[in-house]
N, C-alpha and C positions, 0 to 999 in steps of 0.2 A: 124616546123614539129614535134618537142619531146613534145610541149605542145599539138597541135593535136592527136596525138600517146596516149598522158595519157589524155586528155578528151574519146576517143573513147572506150580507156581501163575502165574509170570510167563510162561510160554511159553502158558499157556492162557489169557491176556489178551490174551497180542500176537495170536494166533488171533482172536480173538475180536474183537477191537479191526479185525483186518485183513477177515476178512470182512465185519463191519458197514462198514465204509468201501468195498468193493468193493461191496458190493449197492448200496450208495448211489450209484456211480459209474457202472454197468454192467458186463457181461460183459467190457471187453476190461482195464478195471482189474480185476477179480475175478482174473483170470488174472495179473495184475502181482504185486497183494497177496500171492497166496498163494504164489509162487514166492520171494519174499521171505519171507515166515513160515518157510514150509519150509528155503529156504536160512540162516536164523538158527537153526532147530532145528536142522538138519543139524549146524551150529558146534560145539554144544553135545553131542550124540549124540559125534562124535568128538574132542571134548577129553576129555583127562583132566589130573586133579592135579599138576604137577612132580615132586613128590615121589613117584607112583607112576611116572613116565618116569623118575628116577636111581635106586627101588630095581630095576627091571628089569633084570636082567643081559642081556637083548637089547637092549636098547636101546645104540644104537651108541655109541661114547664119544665121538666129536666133537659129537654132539646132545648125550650131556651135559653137555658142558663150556659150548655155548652156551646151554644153560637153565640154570645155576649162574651162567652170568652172567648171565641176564636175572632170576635171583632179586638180584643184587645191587644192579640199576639199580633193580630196582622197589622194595628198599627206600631205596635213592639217593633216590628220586622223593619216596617219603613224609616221609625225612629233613632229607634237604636242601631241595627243593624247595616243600615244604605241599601236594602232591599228595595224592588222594583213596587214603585203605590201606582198601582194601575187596578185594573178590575178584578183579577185572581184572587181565589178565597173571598169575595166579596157576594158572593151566592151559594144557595145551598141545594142539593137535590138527594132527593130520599130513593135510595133504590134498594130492589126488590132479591139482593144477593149477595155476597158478602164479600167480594173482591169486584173492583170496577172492571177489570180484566184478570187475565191467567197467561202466563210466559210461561212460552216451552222452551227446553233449552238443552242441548244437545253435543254430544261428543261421539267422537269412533270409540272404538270397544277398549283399545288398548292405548288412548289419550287423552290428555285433559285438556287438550286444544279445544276449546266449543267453535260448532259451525257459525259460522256468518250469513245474516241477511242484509241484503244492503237496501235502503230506504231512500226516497224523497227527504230531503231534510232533514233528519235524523243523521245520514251517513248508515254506514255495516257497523252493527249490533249484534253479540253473541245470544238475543233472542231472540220469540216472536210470539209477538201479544193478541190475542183472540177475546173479547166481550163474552164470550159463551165459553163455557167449562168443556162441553160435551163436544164444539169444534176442536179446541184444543186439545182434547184427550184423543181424537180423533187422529191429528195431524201425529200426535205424538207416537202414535202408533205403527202411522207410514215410517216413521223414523227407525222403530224400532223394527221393524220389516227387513229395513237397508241394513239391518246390524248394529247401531248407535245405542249407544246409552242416552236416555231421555230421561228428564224431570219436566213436570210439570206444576207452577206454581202457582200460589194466588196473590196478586196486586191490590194492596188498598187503596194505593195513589201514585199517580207519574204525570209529567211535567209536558204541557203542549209546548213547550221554549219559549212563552209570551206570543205564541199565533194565535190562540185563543185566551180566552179568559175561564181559566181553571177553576172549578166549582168545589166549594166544600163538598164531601161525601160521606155517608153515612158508616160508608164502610171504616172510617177513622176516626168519625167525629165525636165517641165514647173513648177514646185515649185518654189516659191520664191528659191531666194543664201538660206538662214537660214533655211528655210522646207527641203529643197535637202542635206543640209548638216546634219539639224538633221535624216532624213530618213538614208542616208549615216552611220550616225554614230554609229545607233540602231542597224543597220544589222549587222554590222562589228563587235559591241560588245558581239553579239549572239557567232560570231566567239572565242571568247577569252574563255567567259564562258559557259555553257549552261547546263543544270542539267535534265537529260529527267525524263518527267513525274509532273516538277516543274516549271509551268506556273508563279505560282505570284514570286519564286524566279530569273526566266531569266530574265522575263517583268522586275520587278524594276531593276535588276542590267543594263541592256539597257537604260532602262529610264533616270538612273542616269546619263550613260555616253552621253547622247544624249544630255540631258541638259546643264549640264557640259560644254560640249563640245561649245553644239551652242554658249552661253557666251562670252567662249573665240574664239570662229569665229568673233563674233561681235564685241568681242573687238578690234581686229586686224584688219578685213578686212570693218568691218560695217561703214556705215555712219548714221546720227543723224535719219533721216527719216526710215532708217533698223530698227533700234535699238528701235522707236518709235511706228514702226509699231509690229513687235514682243510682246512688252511689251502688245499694247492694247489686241494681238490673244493672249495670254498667257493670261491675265485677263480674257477675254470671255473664255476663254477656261477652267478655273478653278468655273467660276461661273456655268458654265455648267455642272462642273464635280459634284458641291456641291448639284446641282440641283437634279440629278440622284441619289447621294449618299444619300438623304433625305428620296426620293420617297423608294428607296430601302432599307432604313431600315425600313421602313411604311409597310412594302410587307414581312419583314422577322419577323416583330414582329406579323403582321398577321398570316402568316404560322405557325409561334410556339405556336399559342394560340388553345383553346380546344374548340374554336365555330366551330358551326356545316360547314358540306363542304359548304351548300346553303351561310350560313350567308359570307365565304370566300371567295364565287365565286363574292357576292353582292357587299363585300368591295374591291376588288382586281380591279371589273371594277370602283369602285369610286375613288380610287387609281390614275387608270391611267390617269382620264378626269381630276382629279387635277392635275396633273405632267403635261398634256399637256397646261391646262389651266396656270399654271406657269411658262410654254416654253414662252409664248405669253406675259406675261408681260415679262421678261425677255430679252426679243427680241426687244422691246420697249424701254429700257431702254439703249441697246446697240444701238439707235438709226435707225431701224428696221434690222439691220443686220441680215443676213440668212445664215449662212452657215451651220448652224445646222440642217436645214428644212430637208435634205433626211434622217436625221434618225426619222425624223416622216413620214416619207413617205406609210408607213403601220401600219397596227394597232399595238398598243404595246404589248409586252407580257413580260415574265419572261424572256425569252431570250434573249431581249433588258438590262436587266442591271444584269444580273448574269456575266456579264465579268467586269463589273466596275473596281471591287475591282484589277483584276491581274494587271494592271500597275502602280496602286500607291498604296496600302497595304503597301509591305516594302520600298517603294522611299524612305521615312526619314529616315530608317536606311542606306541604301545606301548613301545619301546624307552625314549622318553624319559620315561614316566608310571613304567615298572621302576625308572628311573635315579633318578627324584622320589623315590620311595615307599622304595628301597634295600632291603628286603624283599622276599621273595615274597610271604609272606601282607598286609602292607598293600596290596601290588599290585593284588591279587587282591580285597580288599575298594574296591579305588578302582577296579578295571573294574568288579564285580558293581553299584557305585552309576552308572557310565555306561550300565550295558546298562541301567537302567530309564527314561531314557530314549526320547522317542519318538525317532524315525531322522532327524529334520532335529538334534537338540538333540544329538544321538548324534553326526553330521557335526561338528557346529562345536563340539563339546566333541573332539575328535581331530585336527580342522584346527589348532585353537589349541595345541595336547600338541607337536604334529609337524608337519613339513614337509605343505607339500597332497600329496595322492596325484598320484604320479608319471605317472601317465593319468590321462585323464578317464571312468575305468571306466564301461563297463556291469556288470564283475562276471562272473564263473564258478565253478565250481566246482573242476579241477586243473586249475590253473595248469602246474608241470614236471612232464614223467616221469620213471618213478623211474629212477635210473640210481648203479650202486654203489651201492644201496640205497635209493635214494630214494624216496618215496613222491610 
């Protein structure tokens, strides 16, 4: 009953907290905020406990068997890892669509600067996240109106910061054990650090611990065909990354050169039919594997890889601050002393950790889609 008592009490802040920012913004954020309140009470309305999902004898047995493992990562998380043992992942809710939200995410025509929305506690963010498909393709539209290149994606999971207590969902809860666990472990890491406003600095310090982490999941709990299978997604998934990273600096040396708009718009579409043309050998190569296909599922634009950069930029510094510190929990006390940093001290305390970021980002917010789980 006292955990019910202080969810209803936190739910009637975010309310509160979400109108008072709406009225402050006008009518067309009022209607943002609150479909976001709504869709985070919604969350909570349909999670229940774990442990009332395994006493249920309806409850089907292959969902049990994945929430018994996701009780085991998540105490993984707290043991091994110095993750936050609070209520998060400790509930589960069955919904009725296949992403808990959808980010739209946007740039001008001829940059891969993505726009900014600035939040209540989050900080500005190069997205903006809608519970409904059909609001979001909506907005994406207004966008594309103004002249913006737009994507629109799908979310299987994101991180309240530890203001609420974050619910297993269905929408990930069929990942491999290693995808569940690093999805698990991303969000949870959000909870430790979180820097509002500093996308590429959250992302990597998450990234790091996800990684990390799955590693030693594998180590312990994996078998040879886990461990097998992992390595090969992790290669596809890096060739993919270099793939995109390529095209995109092709796009940003474009942007900064002084030929005419025509000549930009010409090479930009040449651009992309090579990048896709390179999807396809690529895919070939992995033996026709597809799990990449839905992010070509629309045509490409700026908005498709102005997020690249936010989750791996500074990963080698985080990696190599991990590899310093040899602990999680020192880790985690030598980022919390970075993040107080202002943002140029933040830069060159990360440049000098790690390699410089592998672009010269603007920054986004999702980077890949999920694929085989991915987030």
């Amino acid at each position: 009953m006292r955990n019910i008592a202080r969810r209803m009490l936190r739910t009637r802040y975010w309310l509160v907290a979400a109108c008072a920012a709406a009225m402050l913004a006008g009518c067309a954020q009022f209607k943002y905020y609150m479909q976001a309140a709504q869709g985070q009470y919604s969350l909570w309305s349909d999670a229940r406990p774990i442990d009332d999902w395994l006493g249920d004898p309806t409850t089907d047995p292959q969902l049990k068997a994945r929430l018994e493992k996701a009780l085991l990562i998540r105490k993984f998380a707290v043991k091994e890892l110095g993750l936050p043992d609070n209520a998060s992942y400790k509930n589960y809710a069955a919904l009725s669509r296949p992403f808990v939200l959808w980010n739209v995410v946007a740039t001008p025509e001829l940059s891969l600067r993505p726009i900014q929305w600035c939040f209540p506690i989050a900080g500005c963010v190069s997205y903006r996240g809608y519970y409904s498909k059909e609001d979001a393709q909506a907005y994406a539209e207004e966008l594309r109106h103004e002249g913006n290149d737009v994507q629109v994606g799908g979310v299987p999971a994101y991180s309240t910061l530890g203001w609420f207590s974050d619910p297993l969902l269905s929408t990930f809860i069929n990942y491999s054990d290693a995808e569940l666990a690093r999805m698990v472990f991303h969000e949870l890491a959000h909870q430790v650090v979180y820097v509002p406003g500093d996308s590429q600095f959250n992302e990597g310090f998450a990234t790091a611990v996800e990684e990390a982490g799955v590693a030693r999941w594998l180590e312990l709990y994996g078998t040879d065909p886990m461990r097998e299978a992992y390595t090969r997604y992790n290669v596809r998934r890096q060739d993919f990354l270099e793939l995109l990273v390529r095209h995109r600096t092709m796009l940003a040396d474009l942007y900064a050169s002084k030929t005419s708009t025509r000549h930009k718009r010409a090479e930009k579409a040449r651009i992309f039919a090579h990048l896709k043309s390179d999807y396809l050998k690529l895919k070939e190569s992995w033996g026709g594997y597809a799990g990449y296909d839905r992010w070509f599922a629309e045509p490409l634009t700026n908005a498709h890889l102005s997020a690249v950069a936010t989750y791996h930029d500074y990963l080698p510094a985080f990696r190599a601050l991990l590899k310093q510190e040899r602990t999680f929990v020192r880790f985690y006390v030598a980022v919390q002393k970075i993040a107080t940093l202002d943002v140029a001290q933040r830069r060159q305390q990360l440049d000098h950790l790690g390699q410089p970021p592998m672009l010269n980002a603007e920054g986004g917010k999702d980077g890949l889609p999920p694929v085989e789980g991915m987030h």
